[in-house]
One Martini backbone bead per residue (centre of mass of N, CA, C, O) as a GRO file, in nm:
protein
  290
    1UNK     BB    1   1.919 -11.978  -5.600
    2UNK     BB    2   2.016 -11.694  -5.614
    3UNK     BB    3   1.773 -11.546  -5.559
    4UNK     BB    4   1.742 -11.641  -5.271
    5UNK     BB    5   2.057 -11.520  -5.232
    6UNK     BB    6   1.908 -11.222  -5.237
    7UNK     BB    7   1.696 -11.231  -5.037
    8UNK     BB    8   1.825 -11.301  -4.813
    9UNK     BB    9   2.065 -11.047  -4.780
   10UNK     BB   10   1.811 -10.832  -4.800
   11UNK     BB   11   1.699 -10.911  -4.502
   12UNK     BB   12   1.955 -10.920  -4.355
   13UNK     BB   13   2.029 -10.606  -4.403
   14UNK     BB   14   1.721 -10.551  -4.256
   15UNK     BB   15   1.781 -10.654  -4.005
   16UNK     BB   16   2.035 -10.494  -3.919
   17UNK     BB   17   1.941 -10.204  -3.967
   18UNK     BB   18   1.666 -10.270  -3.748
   19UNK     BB   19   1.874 -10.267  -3.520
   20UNK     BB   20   2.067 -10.020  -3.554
   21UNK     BB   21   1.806  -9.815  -3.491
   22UNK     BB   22   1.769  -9.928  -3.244
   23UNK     BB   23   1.999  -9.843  -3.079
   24UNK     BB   24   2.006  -9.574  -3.130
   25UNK     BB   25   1.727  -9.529  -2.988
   26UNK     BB   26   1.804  -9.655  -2.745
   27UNK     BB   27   2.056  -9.453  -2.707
   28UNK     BB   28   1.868  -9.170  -2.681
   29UNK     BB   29   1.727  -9.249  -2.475
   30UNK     BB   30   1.917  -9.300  -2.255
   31UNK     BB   31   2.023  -8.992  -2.274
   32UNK     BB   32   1.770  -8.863  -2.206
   33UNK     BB   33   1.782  -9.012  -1.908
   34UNK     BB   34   2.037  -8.877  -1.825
   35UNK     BB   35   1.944  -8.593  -1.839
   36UNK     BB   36   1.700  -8.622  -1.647
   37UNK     BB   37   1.899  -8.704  -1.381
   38UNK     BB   38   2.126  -8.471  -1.501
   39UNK     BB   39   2.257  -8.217  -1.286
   40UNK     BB   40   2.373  -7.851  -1.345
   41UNK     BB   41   2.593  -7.617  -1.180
   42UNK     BB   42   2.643  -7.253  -1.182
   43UNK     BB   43   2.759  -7.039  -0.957
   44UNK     BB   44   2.809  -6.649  -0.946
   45UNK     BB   45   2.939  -6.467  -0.677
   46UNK     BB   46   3.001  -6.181  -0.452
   47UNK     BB   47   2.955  -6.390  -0.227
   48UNK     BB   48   2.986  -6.609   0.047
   49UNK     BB   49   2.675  -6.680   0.222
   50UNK     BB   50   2.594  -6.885   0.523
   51UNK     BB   51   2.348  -6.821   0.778
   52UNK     BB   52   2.507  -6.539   0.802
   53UNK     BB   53   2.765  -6.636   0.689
   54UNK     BB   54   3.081  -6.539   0.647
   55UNK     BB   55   3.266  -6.665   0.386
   56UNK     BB   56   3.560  -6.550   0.239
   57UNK     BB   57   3.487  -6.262   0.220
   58UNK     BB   58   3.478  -6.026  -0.007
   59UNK     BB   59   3.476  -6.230  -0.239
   60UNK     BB   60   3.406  -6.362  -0.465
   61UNK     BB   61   3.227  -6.695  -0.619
   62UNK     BB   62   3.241  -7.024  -0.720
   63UNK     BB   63   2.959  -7.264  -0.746
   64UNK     BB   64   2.964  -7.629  -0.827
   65UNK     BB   65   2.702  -7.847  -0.932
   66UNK     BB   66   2.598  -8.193  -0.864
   67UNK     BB   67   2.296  -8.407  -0.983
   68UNK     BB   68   2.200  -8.746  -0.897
   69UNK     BB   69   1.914  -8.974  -1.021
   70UNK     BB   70   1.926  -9.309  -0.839
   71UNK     BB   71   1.596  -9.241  -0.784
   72UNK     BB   72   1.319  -9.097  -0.761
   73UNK     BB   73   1.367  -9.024  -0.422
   74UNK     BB   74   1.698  -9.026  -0.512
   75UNK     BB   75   1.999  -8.814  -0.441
   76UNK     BB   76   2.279  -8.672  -0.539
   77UNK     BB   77   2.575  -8.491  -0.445
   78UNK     BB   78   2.820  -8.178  -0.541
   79UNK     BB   79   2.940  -7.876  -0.370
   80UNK     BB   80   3.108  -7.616  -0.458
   81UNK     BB   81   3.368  -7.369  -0.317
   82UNK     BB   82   3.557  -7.037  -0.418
   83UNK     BB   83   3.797  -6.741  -0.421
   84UNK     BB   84   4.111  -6.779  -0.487
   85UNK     BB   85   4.241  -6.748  -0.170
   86UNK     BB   86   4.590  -6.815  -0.042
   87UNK     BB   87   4.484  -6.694   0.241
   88UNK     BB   88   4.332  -6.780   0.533
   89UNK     BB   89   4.418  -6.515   0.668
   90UNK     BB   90   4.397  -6.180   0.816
   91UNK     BB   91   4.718  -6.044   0.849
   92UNK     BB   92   4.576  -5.884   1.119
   93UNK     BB   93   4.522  -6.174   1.304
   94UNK     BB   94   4.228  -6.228   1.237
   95UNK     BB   95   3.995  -6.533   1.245
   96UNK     BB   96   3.933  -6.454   0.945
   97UNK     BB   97   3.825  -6.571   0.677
   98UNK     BB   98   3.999  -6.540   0.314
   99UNK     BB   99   4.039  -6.827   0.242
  100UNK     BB  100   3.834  -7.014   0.060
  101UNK     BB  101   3.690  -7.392   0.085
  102UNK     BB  102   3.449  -7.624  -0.036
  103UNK     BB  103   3.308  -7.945   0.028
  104UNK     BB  104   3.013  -8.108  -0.068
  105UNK     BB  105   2.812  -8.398   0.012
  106UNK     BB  106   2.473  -8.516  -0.087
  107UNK     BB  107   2.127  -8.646   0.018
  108UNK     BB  108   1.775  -8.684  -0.134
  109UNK     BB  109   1.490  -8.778   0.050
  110UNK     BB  110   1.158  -8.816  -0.090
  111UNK     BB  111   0.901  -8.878   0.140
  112UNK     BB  112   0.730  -8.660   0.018
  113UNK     BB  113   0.544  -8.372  -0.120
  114UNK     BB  114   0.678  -8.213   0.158
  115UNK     BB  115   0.922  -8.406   0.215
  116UNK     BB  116   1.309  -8.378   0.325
  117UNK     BB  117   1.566  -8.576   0.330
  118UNK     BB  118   1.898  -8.463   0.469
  119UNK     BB  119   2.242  -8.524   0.381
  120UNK     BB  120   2.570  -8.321   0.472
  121UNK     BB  121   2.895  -8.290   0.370
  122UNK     BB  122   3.129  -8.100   0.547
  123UNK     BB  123   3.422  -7.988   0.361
  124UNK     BB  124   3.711  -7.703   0.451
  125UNK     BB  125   3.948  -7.699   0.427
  126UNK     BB  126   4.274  -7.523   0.405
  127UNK     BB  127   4.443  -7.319   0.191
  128UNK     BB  128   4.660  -7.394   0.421
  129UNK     BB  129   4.872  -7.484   0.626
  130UNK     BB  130   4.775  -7.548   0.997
  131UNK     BB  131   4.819  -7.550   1.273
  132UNK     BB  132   4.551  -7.775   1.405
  133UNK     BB  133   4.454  -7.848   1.157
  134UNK     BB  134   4.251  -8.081   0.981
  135UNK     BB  135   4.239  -8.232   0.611
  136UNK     BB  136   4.146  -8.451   0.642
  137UNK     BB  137   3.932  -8.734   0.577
  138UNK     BB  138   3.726  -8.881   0.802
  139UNK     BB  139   3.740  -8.666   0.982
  140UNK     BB  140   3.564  -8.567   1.314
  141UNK     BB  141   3.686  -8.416   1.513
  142UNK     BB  142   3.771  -8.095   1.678
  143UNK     BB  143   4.025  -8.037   1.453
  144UNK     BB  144   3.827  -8.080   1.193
  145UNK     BB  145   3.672  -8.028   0.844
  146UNK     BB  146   3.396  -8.143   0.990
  147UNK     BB  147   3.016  -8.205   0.919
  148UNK     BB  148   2.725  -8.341   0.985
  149UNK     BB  149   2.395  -8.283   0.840
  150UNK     BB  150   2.104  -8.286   0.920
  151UNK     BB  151   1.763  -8.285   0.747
  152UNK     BB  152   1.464  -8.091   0.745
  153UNK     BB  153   1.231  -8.054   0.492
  154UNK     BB  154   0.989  -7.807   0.401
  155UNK     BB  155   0.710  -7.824   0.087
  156UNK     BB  156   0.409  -7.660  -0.041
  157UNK     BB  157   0.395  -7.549  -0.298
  158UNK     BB  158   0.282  -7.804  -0.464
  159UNK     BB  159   0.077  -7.997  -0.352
  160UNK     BB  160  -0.011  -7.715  -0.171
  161UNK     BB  161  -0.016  -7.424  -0.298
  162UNK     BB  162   0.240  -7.318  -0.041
  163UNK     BB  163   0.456  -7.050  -0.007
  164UNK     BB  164   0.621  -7.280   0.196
  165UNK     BB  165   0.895  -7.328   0.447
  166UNK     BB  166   1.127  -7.551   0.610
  167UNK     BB  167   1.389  -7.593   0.840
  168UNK     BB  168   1.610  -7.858   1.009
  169UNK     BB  169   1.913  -7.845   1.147
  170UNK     BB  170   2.148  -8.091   1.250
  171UNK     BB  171   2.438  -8.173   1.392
  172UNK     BB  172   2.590  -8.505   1.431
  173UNK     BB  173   2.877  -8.465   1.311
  174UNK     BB  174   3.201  -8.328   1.384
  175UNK     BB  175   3.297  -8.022   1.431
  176UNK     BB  176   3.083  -7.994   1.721
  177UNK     BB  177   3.253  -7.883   2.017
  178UNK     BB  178   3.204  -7.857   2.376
  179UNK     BB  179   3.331  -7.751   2.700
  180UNK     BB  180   3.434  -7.792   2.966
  181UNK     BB  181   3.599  -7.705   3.278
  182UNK     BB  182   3.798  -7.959   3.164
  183UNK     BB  183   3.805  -7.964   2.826
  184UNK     BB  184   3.602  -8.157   2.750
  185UNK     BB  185   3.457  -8.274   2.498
  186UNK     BB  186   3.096  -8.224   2.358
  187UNK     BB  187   2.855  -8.275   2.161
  188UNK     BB  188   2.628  -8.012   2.064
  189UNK     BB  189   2.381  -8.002   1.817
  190UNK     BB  190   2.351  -7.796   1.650
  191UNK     BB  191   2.040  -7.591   1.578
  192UNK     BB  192   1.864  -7.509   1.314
  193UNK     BB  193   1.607  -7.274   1.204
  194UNK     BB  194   1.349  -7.239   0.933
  195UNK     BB  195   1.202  -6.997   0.740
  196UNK     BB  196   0.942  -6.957   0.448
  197UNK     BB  197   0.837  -6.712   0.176
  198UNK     BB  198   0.700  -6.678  -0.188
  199UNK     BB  199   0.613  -6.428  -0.360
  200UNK     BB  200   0.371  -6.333  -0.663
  201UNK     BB  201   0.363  -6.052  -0.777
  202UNK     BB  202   0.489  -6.117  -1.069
  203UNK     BB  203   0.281  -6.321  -1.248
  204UNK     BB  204   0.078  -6.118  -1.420
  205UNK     BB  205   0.290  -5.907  -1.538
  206UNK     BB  206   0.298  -5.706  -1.811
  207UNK     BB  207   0.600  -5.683  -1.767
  208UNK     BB  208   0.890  -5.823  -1.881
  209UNK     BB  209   1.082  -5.716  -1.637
  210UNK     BB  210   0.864  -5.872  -1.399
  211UNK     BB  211   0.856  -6.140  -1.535
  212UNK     BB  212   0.984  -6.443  -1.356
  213UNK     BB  213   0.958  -6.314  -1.051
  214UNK     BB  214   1.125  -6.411  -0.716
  215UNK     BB  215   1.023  -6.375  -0.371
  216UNK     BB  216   1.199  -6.402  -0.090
  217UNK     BB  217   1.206  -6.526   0.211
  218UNK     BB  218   1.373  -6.559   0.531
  219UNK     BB  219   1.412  -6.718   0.874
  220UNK     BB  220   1.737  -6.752   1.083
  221UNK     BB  221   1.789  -6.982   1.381
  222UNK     BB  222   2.033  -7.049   1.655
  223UNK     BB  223   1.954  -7.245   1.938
  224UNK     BB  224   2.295  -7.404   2.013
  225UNK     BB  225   2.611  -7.239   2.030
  226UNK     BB  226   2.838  -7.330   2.244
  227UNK     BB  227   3.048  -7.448   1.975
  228UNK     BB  228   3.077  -7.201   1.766
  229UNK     BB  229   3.004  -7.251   1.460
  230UNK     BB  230   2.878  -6.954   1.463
  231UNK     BB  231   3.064  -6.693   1.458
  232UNK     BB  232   2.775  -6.496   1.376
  233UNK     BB  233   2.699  -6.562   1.699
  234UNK     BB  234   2.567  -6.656   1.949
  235UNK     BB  235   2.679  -6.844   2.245
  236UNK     BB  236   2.443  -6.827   2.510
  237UNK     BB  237   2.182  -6.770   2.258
  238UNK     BB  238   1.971  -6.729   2.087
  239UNK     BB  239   2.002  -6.643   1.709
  240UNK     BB  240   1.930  -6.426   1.452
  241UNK     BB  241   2.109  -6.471   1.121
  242UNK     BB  242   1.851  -6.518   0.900
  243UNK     BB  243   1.770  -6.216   0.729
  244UNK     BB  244   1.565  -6.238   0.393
  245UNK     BB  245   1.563  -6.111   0.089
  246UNK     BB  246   1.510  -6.234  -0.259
  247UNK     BB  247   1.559  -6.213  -0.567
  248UNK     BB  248   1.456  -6.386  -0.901
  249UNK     BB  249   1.550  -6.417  -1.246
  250UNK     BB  250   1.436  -6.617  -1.543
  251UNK     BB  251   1.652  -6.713  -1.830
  252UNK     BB  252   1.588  -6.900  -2.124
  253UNK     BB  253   1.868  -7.004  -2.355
  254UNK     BB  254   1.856  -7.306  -2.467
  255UNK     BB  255   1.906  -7.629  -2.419
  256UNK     BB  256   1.782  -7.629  -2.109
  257UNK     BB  257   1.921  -7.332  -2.019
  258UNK     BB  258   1.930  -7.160  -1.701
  259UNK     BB  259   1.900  -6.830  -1.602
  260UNK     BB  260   1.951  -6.715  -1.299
  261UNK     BB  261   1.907  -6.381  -1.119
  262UNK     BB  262   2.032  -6.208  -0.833
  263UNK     BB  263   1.891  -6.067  -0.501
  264UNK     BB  264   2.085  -6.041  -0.184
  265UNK     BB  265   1.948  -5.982   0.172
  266UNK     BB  266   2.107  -5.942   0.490
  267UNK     BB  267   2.053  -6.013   0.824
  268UNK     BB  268   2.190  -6.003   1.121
  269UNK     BB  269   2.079  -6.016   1.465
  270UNK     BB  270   2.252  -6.074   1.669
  271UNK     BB  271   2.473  -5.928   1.938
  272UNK     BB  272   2.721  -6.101   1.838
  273UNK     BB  273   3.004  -6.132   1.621
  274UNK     BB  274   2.948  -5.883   1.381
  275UNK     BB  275   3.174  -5.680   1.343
  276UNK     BB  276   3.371  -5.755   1.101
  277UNK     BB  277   3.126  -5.754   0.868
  278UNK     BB  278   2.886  -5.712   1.007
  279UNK     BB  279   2.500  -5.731   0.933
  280UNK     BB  280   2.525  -5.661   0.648
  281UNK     BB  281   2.435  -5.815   0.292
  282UNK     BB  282   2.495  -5.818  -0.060
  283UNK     BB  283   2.407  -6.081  -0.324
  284UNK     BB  284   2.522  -6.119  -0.610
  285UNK     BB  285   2.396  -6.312  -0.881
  286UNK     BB  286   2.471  -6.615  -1.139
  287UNK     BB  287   2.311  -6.884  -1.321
  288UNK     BB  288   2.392  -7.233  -1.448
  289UNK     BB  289   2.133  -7.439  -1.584
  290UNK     BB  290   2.101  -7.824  -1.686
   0.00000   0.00000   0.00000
């Protein structure tokens, strides 16, 4: 009796110990598969340009982002930016951001192995209140800090081995408004396209500090600004705001995590609007990424 109530015992300790690795088991991959959806993002930027705008001037800016796969084919994320500078405007009246901050939320759904819509909610509070704007969330209107760009991405790179991408970007909502005769609001659906190339120079380089750069390349023009959403751009007809030149090299740190170290050349071709800043800008980057 004693015996078996050993034998017993001895089962029992092994069921529970096989049970008790199985779940750590079973938590390790768990931890692996949020690891698998679960990236991060942190750019140490020289300055802030987006499609050939300079936001929050010559100033440094840091920009981290998250994004979780919540299908295969469906991602969210969460990007922002900033400068740390609490002054919205330059003190000599010039209506141009020296403190800039953006939060931006958007969804990734993978329509197929070339094809990809974006939604993306761009939300830049002023970072010191200012009579005229409003920086509620979830507010739309003419004052407000916010606006929703609708994208088709195309990138054909993947599935059909060709270095080539393209964007299309129209705002559908948010502070996108152009004025009639009589002064009242009409949304204008601004809509930007971009092409892009991506060039293999230095894929098969001797040199290891040529080896793992990709060069791109990219031409971006505002085909209806009337509501002047791109302050650095023609309002009156279209305009090539973002013919662009990048360099990037890849170095991994180990432990998943990957250091891209950038040199971004822009040029907006406007015909207006681009005294304040120039029409040239070098932006040079370094990102961690896991």
């Amino acid at each position: 009796m004693k015996t078996n109530s050993k034998i017993g015992l001895v089962l029992m300790l092994g069921l529970f110990s096989l049970l008790g690795f199985s779940q750590e088991t079973q938590q390790q991959n768990d931890s692996l598969e949020i690891d698998k959806k679960l990236s991060l993002n942190v750019d140490i930027v020289s300055r802030y340009l987006w499609r050939g705008q300079c936001w929050g001037g010559n100033y440094p800016a840091i920009q981290p982002s998250i994004e979780y796969a919540v299908l295969p084919k469906l991602t969210l994320g969460i990007w922002a930016t900033t400068n740390f500078k609490n002054q919205y405007f330059y003190p000599d009246g010039e209506t141009y951001y020296k403190g800039y901050q953006e939060i931006d939320f958007y969804a990734n759904y993978q329509i197929n192995d070339f094809l990809q819509f974006q939604l993306w909610n761009y939300y830049w509070p002023s970072v010191s209140k200012v009579e005229g704007v409003s920086n509620k969330y979830f507010e739309f209107g003419p004052n407000s800090s916010q606006t929703v760009d609708a994208m088709l991405c195309f990138d054909f790179s993947e599935g059909y081995q060709f270095p080539f991408n393209a964007t299309i970007s129209t705002l559908i909502a948010g502070n996108d408004y152009r004025y009639d005769k009589n002064d009242n609001p009409k949304h204008n659906y601004t809509t930007y396209l971009e092409l892009g190339y991506t060039f293999g120079f230095f894929e098969n380089s001797s040199h290891k500090i040529l080896q793992n750069i990709a060069l791109e390349t990219f031409a971006g023009a505002v085909i209806n600004n009337q509501a002047e959403y791109y302050t650095f751009a023609d309002y009156d007809k279209p305009s090539l705001v973002n013919l662009e030149l990048k360099a990037t090299k890849e170095f991994s740190l180990g432990e998943g995590i990957v250091m891209p170290v950038f040199l971004d050349y822009i040029h907006n071709a406007a015909t207006k609007n681009t005294n304040f800043f120039g029409k040239d800008f070098l932006v040079a980057g370094i990102s961690f990424s896991y």
